[in-house]
N, CA, C and O atoms as a CHARMM CRD file, in Angstrom:
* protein
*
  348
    1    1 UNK  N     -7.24900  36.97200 -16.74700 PROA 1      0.00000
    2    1 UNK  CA    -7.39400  38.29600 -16.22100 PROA 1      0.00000
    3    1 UNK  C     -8.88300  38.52400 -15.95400 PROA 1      0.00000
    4    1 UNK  O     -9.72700  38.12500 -16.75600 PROA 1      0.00000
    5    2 UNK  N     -9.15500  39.06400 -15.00200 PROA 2      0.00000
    6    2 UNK  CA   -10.36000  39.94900 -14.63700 PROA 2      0.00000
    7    2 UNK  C    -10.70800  41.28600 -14.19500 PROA 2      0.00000
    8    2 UNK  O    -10.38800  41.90400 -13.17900 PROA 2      0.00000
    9    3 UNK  N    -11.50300  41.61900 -15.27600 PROA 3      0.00000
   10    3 UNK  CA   -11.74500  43.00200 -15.14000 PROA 3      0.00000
   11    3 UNK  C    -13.19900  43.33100 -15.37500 PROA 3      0.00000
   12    3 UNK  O    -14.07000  43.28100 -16.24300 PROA 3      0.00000
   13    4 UNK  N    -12.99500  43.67500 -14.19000 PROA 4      0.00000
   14    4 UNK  CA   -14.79800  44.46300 -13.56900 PROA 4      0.00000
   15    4 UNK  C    -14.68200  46.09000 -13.88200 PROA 4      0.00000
   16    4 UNK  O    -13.79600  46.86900 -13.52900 PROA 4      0.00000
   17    5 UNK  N    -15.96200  46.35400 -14.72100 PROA 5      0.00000
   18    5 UNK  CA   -16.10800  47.14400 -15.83700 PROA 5      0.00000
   19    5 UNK  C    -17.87800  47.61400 -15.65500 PROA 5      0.00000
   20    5 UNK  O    -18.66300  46.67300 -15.77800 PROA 5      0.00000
   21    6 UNK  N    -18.38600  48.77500 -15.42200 PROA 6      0.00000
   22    6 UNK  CA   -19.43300  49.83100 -16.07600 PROA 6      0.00000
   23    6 UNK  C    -19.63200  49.98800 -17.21600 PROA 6      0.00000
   24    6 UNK  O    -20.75600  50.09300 -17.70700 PROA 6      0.00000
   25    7 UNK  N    -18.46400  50.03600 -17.89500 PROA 7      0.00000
   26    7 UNK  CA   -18.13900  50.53100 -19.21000 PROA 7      0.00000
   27    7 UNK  C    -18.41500  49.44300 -20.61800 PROA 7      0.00000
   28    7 UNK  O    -17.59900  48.66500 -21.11200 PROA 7      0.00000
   29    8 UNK  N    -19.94800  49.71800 -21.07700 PROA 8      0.00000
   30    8 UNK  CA   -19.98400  48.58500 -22.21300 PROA 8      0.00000
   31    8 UNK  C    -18.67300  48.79200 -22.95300 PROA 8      0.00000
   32    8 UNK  O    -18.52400  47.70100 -23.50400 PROA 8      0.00000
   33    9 UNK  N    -17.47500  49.66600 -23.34400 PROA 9      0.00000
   34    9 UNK  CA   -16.49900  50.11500 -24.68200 PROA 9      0.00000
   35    9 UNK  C    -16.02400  49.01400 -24.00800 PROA 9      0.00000
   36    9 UNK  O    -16.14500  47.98700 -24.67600 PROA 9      0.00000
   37   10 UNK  N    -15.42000  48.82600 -22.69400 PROA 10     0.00000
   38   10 UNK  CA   -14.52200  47.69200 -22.23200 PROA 10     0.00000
   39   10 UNK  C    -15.02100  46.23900 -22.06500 PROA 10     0.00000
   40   10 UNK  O    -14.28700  45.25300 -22.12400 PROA 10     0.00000
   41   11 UNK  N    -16.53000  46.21700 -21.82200 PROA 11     0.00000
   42   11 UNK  CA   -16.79500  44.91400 -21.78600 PROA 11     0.00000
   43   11 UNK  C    -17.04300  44.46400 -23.38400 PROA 11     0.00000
   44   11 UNK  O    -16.97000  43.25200 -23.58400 PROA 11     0.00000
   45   12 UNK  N    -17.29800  45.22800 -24.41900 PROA 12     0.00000
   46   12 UNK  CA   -17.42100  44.29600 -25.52900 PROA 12     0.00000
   47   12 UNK  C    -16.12700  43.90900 -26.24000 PROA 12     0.00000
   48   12 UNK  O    -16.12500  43.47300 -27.39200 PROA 12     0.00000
   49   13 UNK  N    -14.63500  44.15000 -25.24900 PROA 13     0.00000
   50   13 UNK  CA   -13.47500  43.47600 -25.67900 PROA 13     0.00000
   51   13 UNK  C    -13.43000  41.36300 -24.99700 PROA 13     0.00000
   52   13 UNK  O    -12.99100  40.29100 -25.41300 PROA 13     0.00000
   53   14 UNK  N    -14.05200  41.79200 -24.01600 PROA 14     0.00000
   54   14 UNK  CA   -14.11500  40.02500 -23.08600 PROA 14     0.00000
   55   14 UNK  C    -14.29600  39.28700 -24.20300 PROA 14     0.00000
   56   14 UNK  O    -15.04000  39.45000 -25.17000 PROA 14     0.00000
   57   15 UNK  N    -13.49400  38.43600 -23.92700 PROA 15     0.00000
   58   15 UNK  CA   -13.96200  36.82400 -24.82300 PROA 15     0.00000
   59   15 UNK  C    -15.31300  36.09100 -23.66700 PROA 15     0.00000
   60   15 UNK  O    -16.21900  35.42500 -24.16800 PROA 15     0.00000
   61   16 UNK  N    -15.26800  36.27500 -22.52800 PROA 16     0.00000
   62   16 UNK  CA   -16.12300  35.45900 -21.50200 PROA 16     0.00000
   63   16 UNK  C    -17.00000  37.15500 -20.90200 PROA 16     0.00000
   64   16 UNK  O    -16.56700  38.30500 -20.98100 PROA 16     0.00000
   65   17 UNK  N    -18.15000  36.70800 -20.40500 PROA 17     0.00000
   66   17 UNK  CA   -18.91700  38.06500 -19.72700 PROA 17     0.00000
   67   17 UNK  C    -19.50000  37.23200 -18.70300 PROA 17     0.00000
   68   17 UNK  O    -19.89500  36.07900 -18.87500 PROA 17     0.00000
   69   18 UNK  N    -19.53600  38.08400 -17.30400 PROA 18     0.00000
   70   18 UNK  CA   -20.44100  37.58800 -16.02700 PROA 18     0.00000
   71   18 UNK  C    -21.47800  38.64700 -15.60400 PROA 18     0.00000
   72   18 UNK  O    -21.07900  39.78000 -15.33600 PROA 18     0.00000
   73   19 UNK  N    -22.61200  38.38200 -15.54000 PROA 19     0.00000
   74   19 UNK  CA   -23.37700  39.97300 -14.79500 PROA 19     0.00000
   75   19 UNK  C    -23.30600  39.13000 -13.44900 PROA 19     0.00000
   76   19 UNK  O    -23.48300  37.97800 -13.05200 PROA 19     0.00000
   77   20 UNK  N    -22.83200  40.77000 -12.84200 PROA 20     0.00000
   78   20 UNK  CA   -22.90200  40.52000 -11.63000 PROA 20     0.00000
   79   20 UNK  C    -24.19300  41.06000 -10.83700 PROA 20     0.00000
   80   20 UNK  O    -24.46100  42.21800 -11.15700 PROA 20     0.00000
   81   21 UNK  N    -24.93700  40.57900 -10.01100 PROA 21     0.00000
   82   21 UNK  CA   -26.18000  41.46800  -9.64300 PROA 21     0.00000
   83   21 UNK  C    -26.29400  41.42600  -8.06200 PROA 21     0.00000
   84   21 UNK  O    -25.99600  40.43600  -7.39400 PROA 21     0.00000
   85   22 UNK  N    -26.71400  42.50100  -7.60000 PROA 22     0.00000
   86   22 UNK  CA   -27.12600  42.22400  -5.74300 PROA 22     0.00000
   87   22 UNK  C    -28.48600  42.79800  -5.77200 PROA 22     0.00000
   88   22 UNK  O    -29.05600  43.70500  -6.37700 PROA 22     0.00000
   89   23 UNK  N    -28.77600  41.92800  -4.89400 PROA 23     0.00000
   90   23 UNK  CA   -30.13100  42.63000  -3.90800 PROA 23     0.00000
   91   23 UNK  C    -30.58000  42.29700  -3.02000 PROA 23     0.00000
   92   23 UNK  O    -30.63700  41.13700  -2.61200 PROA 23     0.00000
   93   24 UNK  N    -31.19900  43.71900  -2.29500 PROA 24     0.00000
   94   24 UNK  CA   -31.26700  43.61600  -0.58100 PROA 24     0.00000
   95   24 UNK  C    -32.95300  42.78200   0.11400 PROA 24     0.00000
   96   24 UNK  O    -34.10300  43.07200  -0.21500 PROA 24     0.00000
   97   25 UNK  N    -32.63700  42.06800   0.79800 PROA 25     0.00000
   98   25 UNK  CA   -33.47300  41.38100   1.04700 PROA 25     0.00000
   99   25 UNK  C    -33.39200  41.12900   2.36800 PROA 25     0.00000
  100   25 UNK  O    -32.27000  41.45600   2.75500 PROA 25     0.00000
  101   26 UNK  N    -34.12200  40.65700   3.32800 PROA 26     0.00000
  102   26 UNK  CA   -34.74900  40.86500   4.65600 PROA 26     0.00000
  103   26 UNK  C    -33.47900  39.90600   5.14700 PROA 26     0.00000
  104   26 UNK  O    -33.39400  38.73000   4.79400 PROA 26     0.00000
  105   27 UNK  N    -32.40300  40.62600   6.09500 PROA 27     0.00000
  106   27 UNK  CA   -31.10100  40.22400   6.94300 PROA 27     0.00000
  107   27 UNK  C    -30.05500  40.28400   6.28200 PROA 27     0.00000
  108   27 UNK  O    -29.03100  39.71500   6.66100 PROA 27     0.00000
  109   28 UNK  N    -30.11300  40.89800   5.30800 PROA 28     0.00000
  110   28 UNK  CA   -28.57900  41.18700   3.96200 PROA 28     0.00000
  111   28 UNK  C    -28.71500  41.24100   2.62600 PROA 28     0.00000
  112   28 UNK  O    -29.82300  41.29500   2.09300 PROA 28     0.00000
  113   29 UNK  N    -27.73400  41.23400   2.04900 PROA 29     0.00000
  114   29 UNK  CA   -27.55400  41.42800   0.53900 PROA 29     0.00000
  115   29 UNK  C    -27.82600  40.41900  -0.45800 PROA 29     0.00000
  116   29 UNK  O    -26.88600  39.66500  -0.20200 PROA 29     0.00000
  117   30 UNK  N    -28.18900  40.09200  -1.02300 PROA 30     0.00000
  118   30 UNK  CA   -27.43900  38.36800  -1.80300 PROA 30     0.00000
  119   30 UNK  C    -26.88200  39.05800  -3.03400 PROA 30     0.00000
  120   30 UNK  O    -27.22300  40.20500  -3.32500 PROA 30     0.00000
  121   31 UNK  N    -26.02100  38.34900  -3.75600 PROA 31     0.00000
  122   31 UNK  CA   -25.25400  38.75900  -4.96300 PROA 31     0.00000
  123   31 UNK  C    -25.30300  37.25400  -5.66100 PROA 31     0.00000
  124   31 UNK  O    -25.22100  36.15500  -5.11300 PROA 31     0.00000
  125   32 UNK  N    -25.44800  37.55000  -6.90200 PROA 32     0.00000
  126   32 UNK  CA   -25.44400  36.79100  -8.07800 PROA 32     0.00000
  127   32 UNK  C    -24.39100  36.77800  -9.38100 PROA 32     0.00000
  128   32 UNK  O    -24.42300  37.69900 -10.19600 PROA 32     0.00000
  129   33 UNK  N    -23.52500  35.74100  -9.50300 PROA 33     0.00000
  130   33 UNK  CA   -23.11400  36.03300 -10.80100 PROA 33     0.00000
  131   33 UNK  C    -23.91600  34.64900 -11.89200 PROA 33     0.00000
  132   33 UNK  O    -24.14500  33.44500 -11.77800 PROA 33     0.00000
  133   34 UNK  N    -24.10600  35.66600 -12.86300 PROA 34     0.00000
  134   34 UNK  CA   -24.47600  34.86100 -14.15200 PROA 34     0.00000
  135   34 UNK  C    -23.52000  34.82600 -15.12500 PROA 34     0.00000
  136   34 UNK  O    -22.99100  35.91300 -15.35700 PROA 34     0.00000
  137   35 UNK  N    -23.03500  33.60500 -15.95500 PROA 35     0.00000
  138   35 UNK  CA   -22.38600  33.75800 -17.05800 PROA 35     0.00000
  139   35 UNK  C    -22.88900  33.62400 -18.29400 PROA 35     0.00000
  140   35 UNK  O    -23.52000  32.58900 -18.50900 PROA 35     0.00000
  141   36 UNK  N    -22.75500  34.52400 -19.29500 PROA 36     0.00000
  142   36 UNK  CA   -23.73500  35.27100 -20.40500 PROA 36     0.00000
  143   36 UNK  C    -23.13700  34.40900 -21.25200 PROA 36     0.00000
  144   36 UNK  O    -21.97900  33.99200 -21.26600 PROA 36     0.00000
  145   37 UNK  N    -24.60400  34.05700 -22.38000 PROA 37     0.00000
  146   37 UNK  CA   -23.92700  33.23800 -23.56800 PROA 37     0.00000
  147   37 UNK  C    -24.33900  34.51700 -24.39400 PROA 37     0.00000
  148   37 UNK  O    -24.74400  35.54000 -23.84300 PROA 37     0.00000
  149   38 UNK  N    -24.18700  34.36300 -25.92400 PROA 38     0.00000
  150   38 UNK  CA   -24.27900  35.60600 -26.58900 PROA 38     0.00000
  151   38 UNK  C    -25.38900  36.49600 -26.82300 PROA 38     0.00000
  152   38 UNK  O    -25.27400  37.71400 -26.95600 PROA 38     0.00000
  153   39 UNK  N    -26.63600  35.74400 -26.87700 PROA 39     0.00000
  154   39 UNK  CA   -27.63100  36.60800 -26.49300 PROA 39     0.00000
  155   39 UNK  C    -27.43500  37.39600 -25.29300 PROA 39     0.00000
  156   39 UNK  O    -27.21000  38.60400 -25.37000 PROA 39     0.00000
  157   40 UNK  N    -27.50800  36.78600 -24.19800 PROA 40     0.00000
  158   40 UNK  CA   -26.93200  37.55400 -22.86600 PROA 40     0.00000
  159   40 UNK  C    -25.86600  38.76300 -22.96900 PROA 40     0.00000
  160   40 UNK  O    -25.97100  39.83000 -22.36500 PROA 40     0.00000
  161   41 UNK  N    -24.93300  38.43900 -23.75300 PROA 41     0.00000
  162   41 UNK  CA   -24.63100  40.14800 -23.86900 PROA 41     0.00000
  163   41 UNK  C    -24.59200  41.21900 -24.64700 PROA 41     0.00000
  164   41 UNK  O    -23.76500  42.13000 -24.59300 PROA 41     0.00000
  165   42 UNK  N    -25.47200  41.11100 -25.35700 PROA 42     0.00000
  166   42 UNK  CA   -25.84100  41.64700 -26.57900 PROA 42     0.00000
  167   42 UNK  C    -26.93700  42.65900 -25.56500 PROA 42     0.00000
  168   42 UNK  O    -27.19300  43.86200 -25.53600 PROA 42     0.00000
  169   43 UNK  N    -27.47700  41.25100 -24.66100 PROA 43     0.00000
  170   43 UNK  CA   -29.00100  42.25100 -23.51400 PROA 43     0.00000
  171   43 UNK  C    -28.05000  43.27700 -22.70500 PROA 43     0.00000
  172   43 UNK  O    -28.30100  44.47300 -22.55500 PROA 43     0.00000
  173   44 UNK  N    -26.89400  42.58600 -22.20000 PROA 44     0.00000
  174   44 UNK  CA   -25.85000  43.43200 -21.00600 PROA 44     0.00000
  175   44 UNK  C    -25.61000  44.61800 -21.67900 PROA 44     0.00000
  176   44 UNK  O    -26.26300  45.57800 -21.27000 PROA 44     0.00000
  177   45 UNK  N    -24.86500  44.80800 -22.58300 PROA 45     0.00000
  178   45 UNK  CA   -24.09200  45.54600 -23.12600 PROA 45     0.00000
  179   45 UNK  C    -24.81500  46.65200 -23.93100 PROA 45     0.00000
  180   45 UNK  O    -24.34500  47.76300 -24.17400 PROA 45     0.00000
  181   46 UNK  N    -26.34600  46.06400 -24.40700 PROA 46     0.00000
  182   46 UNK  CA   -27.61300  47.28200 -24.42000 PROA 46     0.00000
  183   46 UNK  C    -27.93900  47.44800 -23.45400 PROA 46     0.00000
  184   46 UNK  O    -27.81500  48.66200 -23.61700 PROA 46     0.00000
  185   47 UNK  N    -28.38300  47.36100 -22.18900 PROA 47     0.00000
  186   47 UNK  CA   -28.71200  47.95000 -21.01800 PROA 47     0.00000
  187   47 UNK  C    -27.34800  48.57200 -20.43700 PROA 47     0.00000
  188   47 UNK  O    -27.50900  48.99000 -19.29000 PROA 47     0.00000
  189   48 UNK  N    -26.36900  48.69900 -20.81200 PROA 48     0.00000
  190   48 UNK  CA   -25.04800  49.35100 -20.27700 PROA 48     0.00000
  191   48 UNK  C    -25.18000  50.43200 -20.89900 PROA 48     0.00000
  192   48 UNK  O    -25.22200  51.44000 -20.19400 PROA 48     0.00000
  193   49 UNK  N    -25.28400  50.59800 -22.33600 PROA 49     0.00000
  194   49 UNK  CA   -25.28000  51.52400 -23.09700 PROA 49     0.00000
  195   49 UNK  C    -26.49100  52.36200 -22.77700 PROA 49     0.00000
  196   49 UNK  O    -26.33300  53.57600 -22.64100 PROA 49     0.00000
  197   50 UNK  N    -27.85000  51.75100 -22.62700 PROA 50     0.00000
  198   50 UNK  CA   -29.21000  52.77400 -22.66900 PROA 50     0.00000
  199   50 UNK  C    -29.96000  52.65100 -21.59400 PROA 50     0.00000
  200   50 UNK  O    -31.13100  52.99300 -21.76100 PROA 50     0.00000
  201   51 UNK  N    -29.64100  52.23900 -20.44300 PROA 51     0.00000
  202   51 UNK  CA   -30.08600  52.23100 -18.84100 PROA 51     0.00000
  203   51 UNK  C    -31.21800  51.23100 -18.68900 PROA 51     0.00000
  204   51 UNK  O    -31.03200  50.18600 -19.31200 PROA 51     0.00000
  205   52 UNK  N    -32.35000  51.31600 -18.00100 PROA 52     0.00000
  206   52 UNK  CA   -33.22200  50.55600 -18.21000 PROA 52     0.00000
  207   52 UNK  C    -33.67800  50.18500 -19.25800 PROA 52     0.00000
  208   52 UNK  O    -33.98000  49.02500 -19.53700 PROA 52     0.00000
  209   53 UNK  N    -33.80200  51.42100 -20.15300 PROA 53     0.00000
  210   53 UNK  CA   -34.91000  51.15700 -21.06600 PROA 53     0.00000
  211   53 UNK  C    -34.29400  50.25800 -22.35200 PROA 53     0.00000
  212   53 UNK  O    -33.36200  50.93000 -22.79400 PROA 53     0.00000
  213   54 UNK  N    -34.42100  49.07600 -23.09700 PROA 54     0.00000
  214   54 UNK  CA   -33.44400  48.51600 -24.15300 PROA 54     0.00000
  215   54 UNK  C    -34.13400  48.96000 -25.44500 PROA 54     0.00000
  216   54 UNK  O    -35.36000  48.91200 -25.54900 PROA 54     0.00000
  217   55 UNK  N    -33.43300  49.33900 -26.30800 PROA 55     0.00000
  218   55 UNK  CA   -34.30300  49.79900 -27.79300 PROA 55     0.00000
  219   55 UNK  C    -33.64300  48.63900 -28.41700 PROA 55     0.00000
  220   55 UNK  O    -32.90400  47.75200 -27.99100 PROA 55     0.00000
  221   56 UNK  N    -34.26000  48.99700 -29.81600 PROA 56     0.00000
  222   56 UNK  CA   -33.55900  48.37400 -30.59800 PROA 56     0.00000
  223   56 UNK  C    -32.22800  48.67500 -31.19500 PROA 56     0.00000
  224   56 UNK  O    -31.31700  47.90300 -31.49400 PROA 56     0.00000
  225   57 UNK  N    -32.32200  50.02600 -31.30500 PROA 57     0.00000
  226   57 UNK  CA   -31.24300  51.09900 -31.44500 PROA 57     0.00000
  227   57 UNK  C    -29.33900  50.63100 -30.66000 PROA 57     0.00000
  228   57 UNK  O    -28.18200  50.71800 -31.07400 PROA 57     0.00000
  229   58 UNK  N    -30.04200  50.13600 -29.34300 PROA 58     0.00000
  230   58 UNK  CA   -29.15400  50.13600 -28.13000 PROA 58     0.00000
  231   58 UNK  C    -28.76700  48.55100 -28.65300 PROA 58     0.00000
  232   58 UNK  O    -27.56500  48.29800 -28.73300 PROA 58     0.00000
  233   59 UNK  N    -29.64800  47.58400 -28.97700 PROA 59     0.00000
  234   59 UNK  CA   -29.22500  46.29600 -29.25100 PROA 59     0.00000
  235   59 UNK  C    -28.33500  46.36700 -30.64000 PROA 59     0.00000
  236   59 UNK  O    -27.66300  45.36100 -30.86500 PROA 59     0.00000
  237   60 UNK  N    -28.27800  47.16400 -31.34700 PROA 60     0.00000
  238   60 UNK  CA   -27.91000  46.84500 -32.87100 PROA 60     0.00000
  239   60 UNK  C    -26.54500  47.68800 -32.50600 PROA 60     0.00000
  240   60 UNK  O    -25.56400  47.13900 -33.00900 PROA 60     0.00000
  241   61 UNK  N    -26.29800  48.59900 -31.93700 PROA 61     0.00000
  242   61 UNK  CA   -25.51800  49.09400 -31.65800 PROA 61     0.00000
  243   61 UNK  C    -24.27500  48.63300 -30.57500 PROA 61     0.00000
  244   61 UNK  O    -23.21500  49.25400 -30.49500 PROA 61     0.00000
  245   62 UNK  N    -24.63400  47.33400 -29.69700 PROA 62     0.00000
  246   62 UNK  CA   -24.21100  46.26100 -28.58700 PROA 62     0.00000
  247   62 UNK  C    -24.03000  45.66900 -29.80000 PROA 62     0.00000
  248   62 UNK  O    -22.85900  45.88200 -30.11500 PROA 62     0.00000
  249   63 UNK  N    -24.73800  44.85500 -30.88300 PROA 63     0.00000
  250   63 UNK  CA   -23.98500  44.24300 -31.50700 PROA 63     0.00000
  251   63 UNK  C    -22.84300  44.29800 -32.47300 PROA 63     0.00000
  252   63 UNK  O    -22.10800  43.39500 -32.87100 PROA 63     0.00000
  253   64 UNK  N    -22.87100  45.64200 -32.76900 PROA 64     0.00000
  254   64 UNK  CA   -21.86100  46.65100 -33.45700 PROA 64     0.00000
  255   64 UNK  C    -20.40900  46.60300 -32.84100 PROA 64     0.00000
  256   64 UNK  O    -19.38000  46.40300 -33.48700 PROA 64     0.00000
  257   65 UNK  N    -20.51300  46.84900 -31.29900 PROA 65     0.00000
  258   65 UNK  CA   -19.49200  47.09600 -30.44800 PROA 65     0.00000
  259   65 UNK  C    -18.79200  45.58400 -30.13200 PROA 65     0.00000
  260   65 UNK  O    -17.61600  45.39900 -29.81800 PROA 65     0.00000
  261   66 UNK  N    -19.74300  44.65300 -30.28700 PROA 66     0.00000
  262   66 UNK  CA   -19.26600  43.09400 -29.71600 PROA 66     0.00000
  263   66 UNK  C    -18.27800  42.61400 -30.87200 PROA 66     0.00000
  264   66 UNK  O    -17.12400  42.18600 -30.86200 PROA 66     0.00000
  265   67 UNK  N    -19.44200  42.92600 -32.11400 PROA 67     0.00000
  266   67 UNK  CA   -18.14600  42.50300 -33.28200 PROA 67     0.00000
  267   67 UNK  C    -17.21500  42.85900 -33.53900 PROA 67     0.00000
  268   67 UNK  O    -16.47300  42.27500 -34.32900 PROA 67     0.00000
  269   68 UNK  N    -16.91200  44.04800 -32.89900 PROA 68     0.00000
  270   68 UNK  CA   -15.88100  45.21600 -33.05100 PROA 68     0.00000
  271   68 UNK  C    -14.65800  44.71700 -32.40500 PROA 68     0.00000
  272   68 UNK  O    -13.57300  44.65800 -32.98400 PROA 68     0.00000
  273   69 UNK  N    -14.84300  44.39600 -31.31600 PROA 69     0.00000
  274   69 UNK  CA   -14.36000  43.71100 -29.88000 PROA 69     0.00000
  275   69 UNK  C    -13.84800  42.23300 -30.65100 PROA 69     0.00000
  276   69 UNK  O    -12.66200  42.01700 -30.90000 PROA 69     0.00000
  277   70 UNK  N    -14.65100  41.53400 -30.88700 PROA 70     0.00000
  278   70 UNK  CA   -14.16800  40.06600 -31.40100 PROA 70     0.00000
  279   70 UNK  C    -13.06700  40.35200 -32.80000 PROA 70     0.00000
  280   70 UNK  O    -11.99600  39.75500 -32.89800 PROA 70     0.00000
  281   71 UNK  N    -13.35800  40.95300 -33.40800 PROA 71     0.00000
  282   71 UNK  CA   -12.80000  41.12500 -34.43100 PROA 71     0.00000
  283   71 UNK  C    -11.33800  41.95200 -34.37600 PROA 71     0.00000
  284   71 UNK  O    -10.58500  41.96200 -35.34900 PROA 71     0.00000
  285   72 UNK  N    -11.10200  42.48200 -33.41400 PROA 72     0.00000
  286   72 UNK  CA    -9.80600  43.64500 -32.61500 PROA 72     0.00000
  287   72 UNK  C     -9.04100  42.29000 -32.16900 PROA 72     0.00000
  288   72 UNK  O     -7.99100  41.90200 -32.68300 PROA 72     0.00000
  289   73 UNK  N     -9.91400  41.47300 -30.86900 PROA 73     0.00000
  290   73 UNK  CA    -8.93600  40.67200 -30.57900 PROA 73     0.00000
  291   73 UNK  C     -8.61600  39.31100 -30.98900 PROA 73     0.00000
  292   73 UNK  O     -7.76000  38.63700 -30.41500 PROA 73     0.00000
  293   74 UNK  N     -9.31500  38.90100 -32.00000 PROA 74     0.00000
  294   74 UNK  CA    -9.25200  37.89200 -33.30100 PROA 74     0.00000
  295   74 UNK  C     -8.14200  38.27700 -33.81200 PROA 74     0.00000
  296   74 UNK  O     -7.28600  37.41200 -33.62700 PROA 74     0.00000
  297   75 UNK  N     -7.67500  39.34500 -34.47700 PROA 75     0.00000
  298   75 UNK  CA    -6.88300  40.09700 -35.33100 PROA 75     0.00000
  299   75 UNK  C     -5.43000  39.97500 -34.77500 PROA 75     0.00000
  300   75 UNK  O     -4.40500  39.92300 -35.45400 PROA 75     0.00000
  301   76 UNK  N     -5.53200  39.94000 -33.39900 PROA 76     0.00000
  302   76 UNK  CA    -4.22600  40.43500 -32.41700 PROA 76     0.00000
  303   76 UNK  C     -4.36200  41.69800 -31.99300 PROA 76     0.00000
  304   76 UNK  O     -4.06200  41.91700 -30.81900 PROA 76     0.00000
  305   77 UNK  N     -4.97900  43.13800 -33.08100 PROA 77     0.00000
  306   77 UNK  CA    -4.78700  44.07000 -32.91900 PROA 77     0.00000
  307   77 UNK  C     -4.97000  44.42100 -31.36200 PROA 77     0.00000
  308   77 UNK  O     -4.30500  45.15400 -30.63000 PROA 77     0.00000
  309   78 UNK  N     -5.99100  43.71800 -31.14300 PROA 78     0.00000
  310   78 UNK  CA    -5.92000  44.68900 -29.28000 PROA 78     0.00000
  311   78 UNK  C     -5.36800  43.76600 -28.33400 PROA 78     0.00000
  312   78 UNK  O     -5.38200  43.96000 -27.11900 PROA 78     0.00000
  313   79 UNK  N     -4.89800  42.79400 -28.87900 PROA 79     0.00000
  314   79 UNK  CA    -3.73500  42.03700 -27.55800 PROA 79     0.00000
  315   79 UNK  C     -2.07100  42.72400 -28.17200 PROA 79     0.00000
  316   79 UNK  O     -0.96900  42.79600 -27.62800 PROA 79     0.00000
  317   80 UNK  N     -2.34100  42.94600 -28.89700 PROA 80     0.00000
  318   80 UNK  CA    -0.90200  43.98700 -29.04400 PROA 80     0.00000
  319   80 UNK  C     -0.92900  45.39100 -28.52700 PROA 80     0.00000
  320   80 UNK  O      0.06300  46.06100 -28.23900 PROA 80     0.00000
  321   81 UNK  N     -2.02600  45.71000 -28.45300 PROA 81     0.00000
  322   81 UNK  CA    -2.18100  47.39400 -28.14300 PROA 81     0.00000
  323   81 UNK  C     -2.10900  47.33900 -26.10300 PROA 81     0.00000
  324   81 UNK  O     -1.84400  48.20600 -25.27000 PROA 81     0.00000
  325   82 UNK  N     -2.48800  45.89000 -25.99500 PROA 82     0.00000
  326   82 UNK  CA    -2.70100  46.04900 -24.64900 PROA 82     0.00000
  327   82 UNK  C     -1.25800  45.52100 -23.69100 PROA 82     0.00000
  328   82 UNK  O     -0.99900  45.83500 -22.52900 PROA 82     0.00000
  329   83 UNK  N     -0.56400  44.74700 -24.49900 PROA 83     0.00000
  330   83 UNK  CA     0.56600  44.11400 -24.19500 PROA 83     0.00000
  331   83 UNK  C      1.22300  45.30500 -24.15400 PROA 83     0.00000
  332   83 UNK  O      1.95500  45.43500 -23.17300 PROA 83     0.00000
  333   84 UNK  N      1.16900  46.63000 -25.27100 PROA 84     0.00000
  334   84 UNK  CA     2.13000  47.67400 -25.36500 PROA 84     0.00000
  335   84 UNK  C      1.84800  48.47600 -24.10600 PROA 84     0.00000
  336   84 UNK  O      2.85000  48.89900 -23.53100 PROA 84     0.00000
  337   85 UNK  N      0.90400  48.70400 -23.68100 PROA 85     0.00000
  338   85 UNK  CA     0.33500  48.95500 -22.32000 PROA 85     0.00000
  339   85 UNK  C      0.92100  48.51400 -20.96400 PROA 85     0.00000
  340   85 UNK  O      0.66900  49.05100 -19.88500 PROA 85     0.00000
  341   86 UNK  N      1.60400  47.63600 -21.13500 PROA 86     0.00000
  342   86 UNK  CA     1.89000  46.63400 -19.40300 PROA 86     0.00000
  343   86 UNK  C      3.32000  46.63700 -19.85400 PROA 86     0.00000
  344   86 UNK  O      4.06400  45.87000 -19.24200 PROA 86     0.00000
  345   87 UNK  N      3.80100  47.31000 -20.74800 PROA 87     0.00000
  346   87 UNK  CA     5.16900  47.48000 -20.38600 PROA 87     0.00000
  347   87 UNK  C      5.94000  48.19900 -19.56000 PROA 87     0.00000
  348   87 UNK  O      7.16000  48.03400 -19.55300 PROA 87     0.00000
């Protein structure tokens, strides 16, 4: 499944993360995807949460939400909650 997401609450459920990025440059766009190892979204998922600026606050709190996320769908708990969903 893929799901393209704003929302750090939803991206710190992914087992896999991609940033996607564009920018405009002289005759078009270019777009980039990167695939994040765990440092990488610990950075994503604090800059989702606190805009440009990254605190530390915003990182400890990305890592709060990631374990949260691993640990939900480690458990089953949120592949059951989501399966109950697509019925």
């Amino acid at each position: 499944m893929l799901c393209v997401t704003h929302l750090p609450q939803v991206a710190a459920f992914a087992r896999h993360q991609l940033r996607v990025a564009k920018q405009a440059m002289p005759g078009g766009t270019v777009a980039t995807v990167e695939a994040l190892d765990a440092e990488g979204r610990v950075e994503e998922i604090a800059r989702m949460l606190g805009g440009a600026r990254i605190t530390q606050t915003t990182r400890k709190h990305a890592e709060e939400m990631l374990g949260h996320g691993a640990q939900l769908t480690t458990t089953g708990i949120g592949k059951n909650r989501a399966a109950g969903r697509a019925r």
